[in-house]
C-alpha positions as CSV (number, residue, x, y, z in Angstrom):
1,X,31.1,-3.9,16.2
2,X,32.7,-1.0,14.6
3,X,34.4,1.4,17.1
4,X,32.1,4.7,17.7
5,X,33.0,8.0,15.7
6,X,30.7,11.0,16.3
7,X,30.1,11.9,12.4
8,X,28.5,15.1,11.0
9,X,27.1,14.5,7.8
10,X,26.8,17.9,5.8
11,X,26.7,16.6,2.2
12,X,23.9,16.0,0.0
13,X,23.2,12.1,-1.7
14,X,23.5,13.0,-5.2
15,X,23.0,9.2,-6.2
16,X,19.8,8.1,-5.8
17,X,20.4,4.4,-7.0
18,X,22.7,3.9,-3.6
19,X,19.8,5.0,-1.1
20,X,17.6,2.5,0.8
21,X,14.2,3.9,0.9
22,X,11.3,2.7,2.7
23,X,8.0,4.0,1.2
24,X,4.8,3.9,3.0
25,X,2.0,4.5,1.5
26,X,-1.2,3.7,3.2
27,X,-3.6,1.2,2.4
28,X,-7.0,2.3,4.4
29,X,-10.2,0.0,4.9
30,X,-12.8,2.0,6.8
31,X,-16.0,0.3,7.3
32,X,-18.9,2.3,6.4
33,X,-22.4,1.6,8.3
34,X,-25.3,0.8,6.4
35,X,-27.5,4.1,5.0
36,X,-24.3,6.3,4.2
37,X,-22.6,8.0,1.7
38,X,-18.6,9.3,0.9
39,X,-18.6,11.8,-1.3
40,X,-15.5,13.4,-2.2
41,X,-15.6,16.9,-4.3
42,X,-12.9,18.0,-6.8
43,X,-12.3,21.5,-3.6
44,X,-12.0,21.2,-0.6
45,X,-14.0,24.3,-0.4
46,X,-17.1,22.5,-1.5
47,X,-16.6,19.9,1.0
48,X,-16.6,22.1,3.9
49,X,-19.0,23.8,3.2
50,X,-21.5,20.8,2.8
51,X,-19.9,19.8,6.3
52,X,-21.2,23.1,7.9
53,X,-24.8,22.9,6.4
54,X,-24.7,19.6,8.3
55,X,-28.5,18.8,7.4
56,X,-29.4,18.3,3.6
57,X,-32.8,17.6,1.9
58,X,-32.4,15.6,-1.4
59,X,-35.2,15.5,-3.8
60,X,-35.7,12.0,-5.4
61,X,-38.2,12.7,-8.3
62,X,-37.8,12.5,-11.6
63,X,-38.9,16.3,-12.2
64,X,-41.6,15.2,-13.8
65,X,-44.1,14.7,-10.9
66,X,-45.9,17.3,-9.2
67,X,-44.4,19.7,-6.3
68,X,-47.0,17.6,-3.8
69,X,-45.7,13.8,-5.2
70,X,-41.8,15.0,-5.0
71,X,-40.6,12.6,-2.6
72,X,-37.5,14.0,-0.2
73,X,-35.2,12.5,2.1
74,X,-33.3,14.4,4.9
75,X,-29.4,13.1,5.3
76,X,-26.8,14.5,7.3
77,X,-23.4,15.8,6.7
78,X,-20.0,14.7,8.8
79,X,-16.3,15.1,8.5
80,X,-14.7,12.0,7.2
81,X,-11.6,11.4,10.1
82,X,-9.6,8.2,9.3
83,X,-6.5,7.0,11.8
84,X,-2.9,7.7,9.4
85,X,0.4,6.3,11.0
86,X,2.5,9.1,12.5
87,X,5.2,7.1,13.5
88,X,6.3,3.5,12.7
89,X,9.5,1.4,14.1
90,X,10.9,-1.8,12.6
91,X,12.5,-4.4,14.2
92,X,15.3,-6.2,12.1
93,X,16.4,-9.4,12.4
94,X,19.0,-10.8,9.8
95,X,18.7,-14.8,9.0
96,X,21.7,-16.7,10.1
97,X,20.5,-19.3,7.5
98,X,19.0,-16.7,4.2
99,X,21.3,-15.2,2.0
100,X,19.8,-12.2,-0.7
101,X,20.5,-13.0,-4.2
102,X,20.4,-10.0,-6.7
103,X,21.7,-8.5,-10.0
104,X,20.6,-11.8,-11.8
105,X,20.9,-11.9,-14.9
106,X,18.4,-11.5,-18.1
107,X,18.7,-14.8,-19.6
108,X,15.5,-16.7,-22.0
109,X,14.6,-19.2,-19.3
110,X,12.0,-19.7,-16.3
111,X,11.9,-17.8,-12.8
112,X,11.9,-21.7,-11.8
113,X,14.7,-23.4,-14.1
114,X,16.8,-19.6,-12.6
115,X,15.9,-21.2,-9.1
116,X,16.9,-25.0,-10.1
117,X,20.3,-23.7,-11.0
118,X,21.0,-21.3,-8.4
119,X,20.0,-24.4,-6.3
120,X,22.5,-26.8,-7.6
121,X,25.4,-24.1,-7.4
122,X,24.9,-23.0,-4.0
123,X,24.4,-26.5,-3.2
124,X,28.2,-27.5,-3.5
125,X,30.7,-26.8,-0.9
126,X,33.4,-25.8,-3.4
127,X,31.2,-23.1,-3.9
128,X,31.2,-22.1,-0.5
129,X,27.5,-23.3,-0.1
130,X,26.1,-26.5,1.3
131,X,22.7,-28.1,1.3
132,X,20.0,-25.7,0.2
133,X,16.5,-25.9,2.2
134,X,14.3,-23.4,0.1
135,X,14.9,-20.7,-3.1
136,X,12.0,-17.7,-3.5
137,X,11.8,-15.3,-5.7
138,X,10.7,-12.2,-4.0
139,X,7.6,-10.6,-4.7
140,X,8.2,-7.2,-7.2
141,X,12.0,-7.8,-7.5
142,X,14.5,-9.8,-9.4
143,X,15.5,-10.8,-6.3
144,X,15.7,-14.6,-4.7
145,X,15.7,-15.6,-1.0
146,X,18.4,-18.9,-0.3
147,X,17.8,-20.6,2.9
148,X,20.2,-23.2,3.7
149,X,19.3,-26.1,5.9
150,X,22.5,-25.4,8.1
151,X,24.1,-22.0,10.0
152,X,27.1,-20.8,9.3
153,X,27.3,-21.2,5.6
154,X,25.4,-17.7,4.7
155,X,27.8,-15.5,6.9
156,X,30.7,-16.5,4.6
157,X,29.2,-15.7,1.3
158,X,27.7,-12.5,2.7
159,X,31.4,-11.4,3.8
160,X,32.4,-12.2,0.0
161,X,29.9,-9.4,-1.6
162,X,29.9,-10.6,-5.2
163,X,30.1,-14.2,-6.4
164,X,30.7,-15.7,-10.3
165,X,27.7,-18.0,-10.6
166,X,27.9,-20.5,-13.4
167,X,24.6,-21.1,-15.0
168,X,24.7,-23.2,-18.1
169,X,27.9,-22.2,-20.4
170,X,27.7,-18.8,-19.2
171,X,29.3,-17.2,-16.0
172,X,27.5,-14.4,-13.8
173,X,28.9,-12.1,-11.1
174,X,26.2,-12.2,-8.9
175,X,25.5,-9.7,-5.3
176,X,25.0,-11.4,-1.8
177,X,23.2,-9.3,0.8
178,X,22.2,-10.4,4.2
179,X,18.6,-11.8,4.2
180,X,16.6,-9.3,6.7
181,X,12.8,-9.7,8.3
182,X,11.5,-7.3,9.5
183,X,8.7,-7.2,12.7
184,X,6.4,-3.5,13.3
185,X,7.8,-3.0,16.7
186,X,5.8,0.3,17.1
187,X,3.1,1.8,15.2
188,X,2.0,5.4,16.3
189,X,-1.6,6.7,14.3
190,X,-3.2,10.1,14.6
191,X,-6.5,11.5,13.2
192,X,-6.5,12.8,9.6
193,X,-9.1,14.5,8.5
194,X,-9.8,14.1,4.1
195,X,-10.4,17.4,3.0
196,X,-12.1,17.1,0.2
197,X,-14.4,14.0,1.5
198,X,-17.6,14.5,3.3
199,X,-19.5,11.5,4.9
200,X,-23.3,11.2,4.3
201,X,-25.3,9.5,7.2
202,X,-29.3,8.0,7.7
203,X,-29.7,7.4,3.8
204,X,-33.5,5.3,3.9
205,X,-33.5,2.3,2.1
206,X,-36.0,3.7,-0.8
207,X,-34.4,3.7,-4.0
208,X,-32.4,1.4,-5.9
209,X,-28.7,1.7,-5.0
210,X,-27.8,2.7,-8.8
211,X,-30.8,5.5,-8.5
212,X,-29.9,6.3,-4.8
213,X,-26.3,7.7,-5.8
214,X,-27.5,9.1,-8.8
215,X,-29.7,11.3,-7.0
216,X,-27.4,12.5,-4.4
217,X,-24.8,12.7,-7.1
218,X,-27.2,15.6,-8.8
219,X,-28.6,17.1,-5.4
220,X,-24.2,17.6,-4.5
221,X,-23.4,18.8,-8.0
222,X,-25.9,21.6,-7.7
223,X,-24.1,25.0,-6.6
224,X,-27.5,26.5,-5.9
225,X,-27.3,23.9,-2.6
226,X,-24.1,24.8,-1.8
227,X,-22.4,21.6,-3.9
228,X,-19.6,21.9,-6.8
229,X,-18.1,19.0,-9.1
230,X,-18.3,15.5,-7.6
231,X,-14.9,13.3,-8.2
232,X,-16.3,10.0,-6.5
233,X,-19.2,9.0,-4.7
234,X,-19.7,5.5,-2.7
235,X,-23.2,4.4,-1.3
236,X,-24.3,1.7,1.0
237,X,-27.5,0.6,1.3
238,X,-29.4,0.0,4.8
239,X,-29.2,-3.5,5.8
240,X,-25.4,-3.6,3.8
């Protein structure tokens, strides 16, 4: 462990290329009951305003039928709230048996004939390697995970940084990194409300599910009701 330094970093990082980022972005599944509705308008405006009417009645005819066969349906208007993560913690662990391969090169063969001869290089001690358990390519990266069957022999070749990898008649300067995995140690969520979304609830069951959203699509568009432009609409049926 290095000796502690108190340190007060003042500058700015001017190359982004040397930063390691974490990015979240959220992938949300929210189950919506059977009879309902999201709607999500192009303003928030129009959205909150449908919230505060609360109770809506949406005309299902045609036009063509007369005021007394105009069949209507009464549906009511919600917030859409949806649990966002406010705070997350990682727990690290680095493999004593992985080592990271990157800044492979571009060369007119497989991802798996690349693995075959990573294998057989790392595989020989006179390369500093020994026998090699497992070689991944990593999912949305030129990057490959090397899991040897034995500790100790990825410490070394992490300590070494870069490596000249022979693959066929050429020669490659290749970078070691330690092999991390990572475990959600903590995951704090609080309530987000969509702005611009508003949920629909007790939809009947009385129109098809195409002519069901096209109906409420209209009734919502219509500024006379209090709607504006609609940017997405999602129905489920009763019973769904």
């Amino acid at each position: 462990a290095l000796p502690e330094k108190k340190m007060i970093f003042k500058g700015l990082t001017v190359n982004k290329e040397d930063m390691n980022s974490l990015m979240l972005s959220p992938l949300i599944r929210y189950p919506l009951p059977g009879g309902s509705a999201l709607i999500t308008f192009e303003e928030a405006e129009v959205a909150q305003r449908i919230i505060e009417m609360r109770e809506h009645t949406v005309e299902l005819s045609c036009g063509e039928l007369e005021e007394l066969d105009k069949c209507r349906v009464r549906v009511q208007a919600v917030p859409m709230d949806i649990l966002l993560p406010s705070a997350l913690e990682i727990r690290l662990t680095q493999s004593s048996r992985s080592i990271l391969v990157s800044d492979l090169p571009s060369l007119d063969i497989s991802k798996e004939a690349l693995l075959d001869k990573l294998e057989i290089f790392f595989s020989k001690t006179k390369n500093g390697g020994s026998e090699v358990e497992s070689t991944d390519f990593l999912k949305d990266s030129d990057q490959v995970v090397l899991t040897f069957t034995e500790d100790g022999v990825a410490e070394p070749l992490i300590e070494k940084g870069r490596i000249q990898v022979s693959i066929g008649k050429g020669k490659y300067k290749v970078k070691i990194s330690p092999c991390m995995s990572g475990d959600i140690s903590n995951l704090q969520l609080q309530p987000s409300r969509c702005p611009r979304t508003v949920l629909l609830l007790g939809i009947p069951d009385v129109l098809s599910e195409e002519s069901m959203r096209d109906a409420l699509e209209i009734h919502f568009q219509k500024a006379s009701r209090g709607g504006g432009e609609v940017d997405a609409l999602a129905y489920v049926p009763a019973g769904r």
